[in-house]
N, C-alpha and C positions, 0 to 999 in steps of 0.2 A: 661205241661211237655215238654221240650227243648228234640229237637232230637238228638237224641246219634250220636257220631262222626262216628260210620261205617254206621250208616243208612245213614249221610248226605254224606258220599263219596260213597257209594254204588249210594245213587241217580244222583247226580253228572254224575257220570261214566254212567248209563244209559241213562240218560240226553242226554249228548253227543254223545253215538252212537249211539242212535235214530237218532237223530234229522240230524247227517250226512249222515245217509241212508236214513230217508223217506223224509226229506225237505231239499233237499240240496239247495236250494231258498233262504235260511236264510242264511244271511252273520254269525252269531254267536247265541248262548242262553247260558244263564247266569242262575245261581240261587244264592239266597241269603236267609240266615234264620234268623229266627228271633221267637227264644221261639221254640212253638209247629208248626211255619210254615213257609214253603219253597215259595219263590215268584220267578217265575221263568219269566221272559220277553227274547224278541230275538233283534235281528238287523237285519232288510230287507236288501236287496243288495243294495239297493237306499241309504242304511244307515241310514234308520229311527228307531229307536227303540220304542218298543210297550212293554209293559204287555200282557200276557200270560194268566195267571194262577196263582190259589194258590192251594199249597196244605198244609194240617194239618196232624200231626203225631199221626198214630193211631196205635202206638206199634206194626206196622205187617206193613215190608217193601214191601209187596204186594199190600197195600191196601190203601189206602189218601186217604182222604174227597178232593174231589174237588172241585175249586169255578172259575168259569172263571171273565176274567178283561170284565164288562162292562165301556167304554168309556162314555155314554152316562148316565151314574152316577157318573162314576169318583170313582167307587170303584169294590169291589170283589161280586158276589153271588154266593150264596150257588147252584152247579147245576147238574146235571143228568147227566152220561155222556151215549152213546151209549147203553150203555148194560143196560141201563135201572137202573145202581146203582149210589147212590151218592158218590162209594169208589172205585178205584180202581186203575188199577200199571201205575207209570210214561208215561209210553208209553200210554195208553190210554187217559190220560190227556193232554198231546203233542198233538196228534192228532185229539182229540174233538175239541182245542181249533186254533189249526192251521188251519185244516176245515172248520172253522167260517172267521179266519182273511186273510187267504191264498186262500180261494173259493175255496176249494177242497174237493165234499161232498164224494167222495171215501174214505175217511179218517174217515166216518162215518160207514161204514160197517162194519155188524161184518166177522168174517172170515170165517161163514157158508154161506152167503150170498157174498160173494167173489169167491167163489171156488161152487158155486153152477150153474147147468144150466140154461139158460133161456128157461123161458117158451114156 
């Protein structure tokens, strides 16, 4: 099922103001669809551009199936993101996958464990 045009500008728009507030490290991010999925890669300041992420459309704009880009296959898996689901909103996919490629495991925390004291 192709994602409906307000879902893909709604993500879009997220997309982008993510990505300019938590990794302003990234010269740009991009999405592009295709049927039931959204392939979103970025551009390092170095100017290198990378794969990201996939996500698929699961009729609830809160929610994608997530798959991050492994390199070392040269394709997408299927993958867990932080909260322990295979689903969930742009912004958590951003930054599982940024985490990974950016070496920023703070972008791994959920926001109980952020705002939480130390021991």
């Amino acid at each position: 099922m192709p994602i409906p045009e307000r879902a893909r500008l709604e993500l879009e728009r997220r997309l982008e103001t993510h990505w300019r507030r938590r990794w302003p490290q990234l010269k740009d991010a991009r999405v592009r669809f295709r049927s039931p999925y959204a392939y979103i890669e970025a551009t390092h300041s170095d100017g290198y551009d990378q794969p990201l992420f996939r996500l698929r459309w699961t009729n609830n704009r809160d929610r994608w199936a997530f798959a991050i880009w492994l390199a070392s296959k040269n394709s997408y898996e299927e993958s867990m993101l932080p909260t322990g689901s295979f689903v969930g909103t742009v912004e958590q996919a951003m930054d599982c996958a940024c985490g990974l490629y950016l070496n920023d495991i703070s972008a791994w925390e959920l926001p109980s464990q952020r705002s939480a004291p130390p021991h």
